[in-house]
C-alpha positions as CSV (number, residue, x, y, z in Angstrom):
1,X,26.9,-43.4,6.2
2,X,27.1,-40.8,9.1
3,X,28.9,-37.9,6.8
4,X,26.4,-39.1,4.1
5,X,23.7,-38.1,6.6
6,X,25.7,-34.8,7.8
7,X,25.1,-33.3,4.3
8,X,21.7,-34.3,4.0
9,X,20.4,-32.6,7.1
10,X,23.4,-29.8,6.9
11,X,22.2,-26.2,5.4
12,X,25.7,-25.8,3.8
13,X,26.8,-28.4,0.5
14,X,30.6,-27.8,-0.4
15,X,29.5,-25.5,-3.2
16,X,27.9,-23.1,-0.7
17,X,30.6,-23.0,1.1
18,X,33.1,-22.0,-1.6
19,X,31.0,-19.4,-2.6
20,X,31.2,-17.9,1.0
21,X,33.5,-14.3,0.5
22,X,35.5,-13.4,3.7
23,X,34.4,-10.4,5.1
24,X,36.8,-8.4,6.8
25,X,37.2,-8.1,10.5
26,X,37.4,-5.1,12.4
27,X,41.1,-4.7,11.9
28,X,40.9,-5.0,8.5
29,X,38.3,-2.7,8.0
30,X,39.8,0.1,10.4
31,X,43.2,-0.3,7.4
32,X,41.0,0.7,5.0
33,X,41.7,4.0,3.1
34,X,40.3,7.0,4.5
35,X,37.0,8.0,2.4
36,X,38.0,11.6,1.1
37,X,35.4,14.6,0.7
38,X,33.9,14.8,-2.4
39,X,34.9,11.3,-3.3
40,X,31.7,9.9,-3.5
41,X,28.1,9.8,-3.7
42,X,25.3,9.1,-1.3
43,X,23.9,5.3,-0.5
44,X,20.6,5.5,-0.6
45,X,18.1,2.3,1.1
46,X,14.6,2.0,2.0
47,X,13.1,-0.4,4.9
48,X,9.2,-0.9,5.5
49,X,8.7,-0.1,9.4
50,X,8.2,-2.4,12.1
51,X,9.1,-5.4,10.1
52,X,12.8,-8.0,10.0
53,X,13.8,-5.1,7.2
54,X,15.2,-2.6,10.3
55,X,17.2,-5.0,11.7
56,X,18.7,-5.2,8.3
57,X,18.9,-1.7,7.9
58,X,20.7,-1.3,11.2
59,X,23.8,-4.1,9.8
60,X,23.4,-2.2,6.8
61,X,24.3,1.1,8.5
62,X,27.1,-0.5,10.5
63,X,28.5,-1.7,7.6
64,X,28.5,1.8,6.0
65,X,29.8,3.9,9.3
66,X,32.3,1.7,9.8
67,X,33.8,2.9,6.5
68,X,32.6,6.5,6.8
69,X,30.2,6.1,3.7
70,X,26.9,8.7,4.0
71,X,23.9,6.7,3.9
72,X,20.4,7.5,3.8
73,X,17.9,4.9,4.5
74,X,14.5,5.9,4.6
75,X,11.6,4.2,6.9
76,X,8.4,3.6,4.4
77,X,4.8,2.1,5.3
78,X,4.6,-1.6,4.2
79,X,1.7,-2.2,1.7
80,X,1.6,-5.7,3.6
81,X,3.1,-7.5,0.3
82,X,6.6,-8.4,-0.4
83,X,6.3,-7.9,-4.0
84,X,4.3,-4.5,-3.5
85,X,6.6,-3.0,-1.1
86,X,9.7,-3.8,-3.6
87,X,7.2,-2.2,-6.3
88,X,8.1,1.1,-4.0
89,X,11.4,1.2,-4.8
90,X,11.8,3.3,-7.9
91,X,9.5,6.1,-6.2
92,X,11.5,5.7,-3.3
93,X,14.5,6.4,-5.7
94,X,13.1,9.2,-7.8
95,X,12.6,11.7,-4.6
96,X,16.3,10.5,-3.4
97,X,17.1,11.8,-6.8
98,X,15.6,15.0,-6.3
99,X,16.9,15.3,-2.9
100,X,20.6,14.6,-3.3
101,X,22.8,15.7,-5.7
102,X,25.7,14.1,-6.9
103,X,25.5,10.0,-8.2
104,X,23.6,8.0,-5.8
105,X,24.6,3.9,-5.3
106,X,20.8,2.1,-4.2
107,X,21.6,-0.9,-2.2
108,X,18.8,-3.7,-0.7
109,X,18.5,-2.8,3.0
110,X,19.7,-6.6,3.6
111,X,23.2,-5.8,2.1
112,X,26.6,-4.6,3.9
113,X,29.6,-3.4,3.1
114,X,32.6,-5.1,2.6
115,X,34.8,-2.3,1.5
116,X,34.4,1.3,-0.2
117,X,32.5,0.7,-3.5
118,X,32.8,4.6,-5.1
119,X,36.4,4.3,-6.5
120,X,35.1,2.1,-9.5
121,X,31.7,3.7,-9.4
122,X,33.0,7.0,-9.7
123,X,34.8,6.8,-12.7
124,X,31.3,5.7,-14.8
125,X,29.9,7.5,-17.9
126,X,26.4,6.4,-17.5
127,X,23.3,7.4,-16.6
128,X,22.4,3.8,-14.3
129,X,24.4,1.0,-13.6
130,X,23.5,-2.6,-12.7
131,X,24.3,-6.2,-11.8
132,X,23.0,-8.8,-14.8
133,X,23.6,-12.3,-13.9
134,X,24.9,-15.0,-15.9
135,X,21.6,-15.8,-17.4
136,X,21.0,-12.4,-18.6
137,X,19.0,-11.1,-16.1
138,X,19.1,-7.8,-14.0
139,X,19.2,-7.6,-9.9
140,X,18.0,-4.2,-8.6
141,X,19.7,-4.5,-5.8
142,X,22.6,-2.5,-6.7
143,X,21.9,0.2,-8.7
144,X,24.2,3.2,-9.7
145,X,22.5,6.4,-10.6
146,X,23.9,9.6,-12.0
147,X,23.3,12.8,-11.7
148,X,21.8,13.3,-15.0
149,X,18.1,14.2,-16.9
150,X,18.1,10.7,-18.2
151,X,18.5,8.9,-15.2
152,X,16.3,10.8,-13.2
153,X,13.5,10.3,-16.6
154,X,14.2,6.1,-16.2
155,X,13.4,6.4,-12.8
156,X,10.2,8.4,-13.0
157,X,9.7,6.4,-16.6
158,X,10.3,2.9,-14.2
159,X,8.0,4.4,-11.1
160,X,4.8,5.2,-13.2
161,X,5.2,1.6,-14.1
162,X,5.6,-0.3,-11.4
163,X,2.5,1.9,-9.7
164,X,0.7,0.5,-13.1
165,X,1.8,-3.3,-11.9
166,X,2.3,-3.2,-8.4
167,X,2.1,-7.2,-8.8
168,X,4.8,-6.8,-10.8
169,X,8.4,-7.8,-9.2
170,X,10.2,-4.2,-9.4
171,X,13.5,-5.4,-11.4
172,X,11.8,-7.6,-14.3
173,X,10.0,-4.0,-14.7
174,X,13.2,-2.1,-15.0
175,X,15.4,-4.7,-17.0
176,X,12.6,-4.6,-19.8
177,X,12.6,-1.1,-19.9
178,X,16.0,-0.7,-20.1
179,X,15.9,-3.5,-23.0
180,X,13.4,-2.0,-24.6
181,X,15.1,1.8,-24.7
182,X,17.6,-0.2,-26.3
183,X,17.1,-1.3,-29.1
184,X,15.4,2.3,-30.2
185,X,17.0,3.5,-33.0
186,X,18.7,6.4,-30.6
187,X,18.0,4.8,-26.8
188,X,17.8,7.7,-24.4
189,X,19.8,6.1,-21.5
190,X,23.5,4.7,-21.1
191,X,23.8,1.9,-19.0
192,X,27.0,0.1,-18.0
193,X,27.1,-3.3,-16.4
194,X,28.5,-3.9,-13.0
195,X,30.8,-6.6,-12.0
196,X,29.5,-9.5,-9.5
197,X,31.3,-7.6,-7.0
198,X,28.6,-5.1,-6.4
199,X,26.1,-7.7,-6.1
200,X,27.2,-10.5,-4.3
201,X,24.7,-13.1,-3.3
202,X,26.4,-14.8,-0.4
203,X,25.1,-18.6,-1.3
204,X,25.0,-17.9,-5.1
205,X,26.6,-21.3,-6.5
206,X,27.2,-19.7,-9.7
207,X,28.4,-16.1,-9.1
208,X,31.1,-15.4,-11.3
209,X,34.3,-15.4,-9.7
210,X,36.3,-11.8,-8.4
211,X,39.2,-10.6,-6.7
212,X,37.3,-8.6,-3.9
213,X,34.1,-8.2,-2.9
214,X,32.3,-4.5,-2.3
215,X,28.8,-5.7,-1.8
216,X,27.3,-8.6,-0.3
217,X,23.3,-9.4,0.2
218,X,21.7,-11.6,2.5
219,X,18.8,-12.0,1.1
220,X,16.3,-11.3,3.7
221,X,13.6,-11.8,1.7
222,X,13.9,-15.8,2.3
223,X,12.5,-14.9,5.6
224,X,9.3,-12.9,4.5
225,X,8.7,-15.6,1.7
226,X,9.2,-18.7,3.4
227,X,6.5,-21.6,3.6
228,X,5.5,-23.0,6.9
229,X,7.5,-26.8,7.0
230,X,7.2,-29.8,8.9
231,X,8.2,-29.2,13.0
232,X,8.1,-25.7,11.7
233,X,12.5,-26.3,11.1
234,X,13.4,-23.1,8.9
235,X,14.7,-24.0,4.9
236,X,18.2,-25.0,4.2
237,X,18.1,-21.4,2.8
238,X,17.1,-19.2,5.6
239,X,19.2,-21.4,8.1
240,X,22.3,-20.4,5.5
241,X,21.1,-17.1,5.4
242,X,20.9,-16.9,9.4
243,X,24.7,-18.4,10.1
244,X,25.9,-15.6,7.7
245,X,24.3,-12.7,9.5
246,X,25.3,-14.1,13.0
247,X,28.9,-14.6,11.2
248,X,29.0,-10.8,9.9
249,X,27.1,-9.3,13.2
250,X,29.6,-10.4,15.6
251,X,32.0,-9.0,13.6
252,X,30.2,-5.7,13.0
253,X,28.7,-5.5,16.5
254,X,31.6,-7.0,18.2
255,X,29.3,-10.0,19.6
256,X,32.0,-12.3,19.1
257,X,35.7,-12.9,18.3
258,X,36.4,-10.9,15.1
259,X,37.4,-13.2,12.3
């Protein structure tokens, strides 16, 4: 009865946890191979000021130094809605576009780093890459974007839409534009699809299953969306959500005994 009770009250069910992907400790990521010049793109982000989204831009960038990748997050005026301020994203995207050359990687301000992600990325023939899950829909979160007319035309194509439906969640914009370039008789943009790996939910019970993990994202969104409960005792998702960041932070930060 007592264990019965352990996983009714606990955050974590034995599914979560299995899904949990070790991230590497300090050590670990110090063995890494050195990044060379010219091996990669630029990581682009975008956080609303004085908000929970730079404290997540701050793991982010830890993440990211510690495996000497460039980053460039930039600091945005929140719209005061969740939904609107993701509707930002592709505009944020077309001026990083203009202003760096070379293929850009877009990540969630919430994500970090669990190892150098350009490798794979690098070797792409496309003009955007992204993350579809298993039931066929895309995550924004992770985006590849190339240094081509095409891609910068999708995200200029995807920026005048979402300022046409700022109500409009920023990703079920894109993924219908994308399926609807397609199935033109001569579609306009190459997309390729990128493994789980670049777009790890931590707690996702059915993320498909990989070898190594580049990307993972904590979802910090569960903490601008959630309702007010009873005793005011956070959801079983935002207290998973909050143990992973306190895992990952004292290993980033060196709060704590690396793992």
């Amino acid at each position: 009865m007592l264990q019965w009770f352990r996983r009714k009250l606990s955050a974590w069910s034995p599914e979560h946890k299995r899904m949990l992907a070790s991230f590497p400790n300090r050590a670990a990521l110090a063995r890494q191979p050195a990044v060379e010049p010219g091996s990669t793109g630029t990581i682009v982000a975008f956080f609303t000021r004085d908000s929970i989204y730079e404290t997540e831009k701050n793991r982010l960038q830890r993440s990211a130094e510690l495996l000497n990748l460039p980053l460039d997050a930039q600091a945005v005026d929140t719209t005061g809605s969740w939904v609107r301020n993701a509707a930002m994203k592709p505009g944020v995207l077309a001026g990083m576009r203009n202003k760096h050359r070379g293929p850009l990687l877009y990540v969630d301000v919430d994500a970090v780093f669990h190892r150098n992600p350009w490798p794979g990325l690098m070797a792409l023939e496309c003009d955007i890459a992204a993350y579809y899950e298993p039931e066929g829909h895309l995550l924004s979160g992770t985006l590849f974007i190339n240094d081509t007319p095409a891609a910068a035309e999708l995200l200029e194509t995807w920026a005048r839409a979402c300022a046409d439906n700022p109500d409009e969640w920023d990703q079920l914009v894109l993924e219908r534009i994308i399926a609807e370039d397609a199935v033109r008789d001569a579609p306009r943009y190459r997309l390729e699809k990128l493994p789980v790996s670049y777009c790890w939910i931590f707690d996702k019970t059915n993320n498909e299953s990989c070898d190594a993990v580049f990307i993972e994202h904590l979802q910090a969104s569960r903490e601008a969306r959630q309702r007010r409960r009873r005793f005011g005792r956070p959801g079983r998702s935002v207290r998973r959500r909050r143990d992973r960041v306190l895992a990952i932070e004292s290993i980033l930060f060196g709060m704590g005994k690396a793992q």
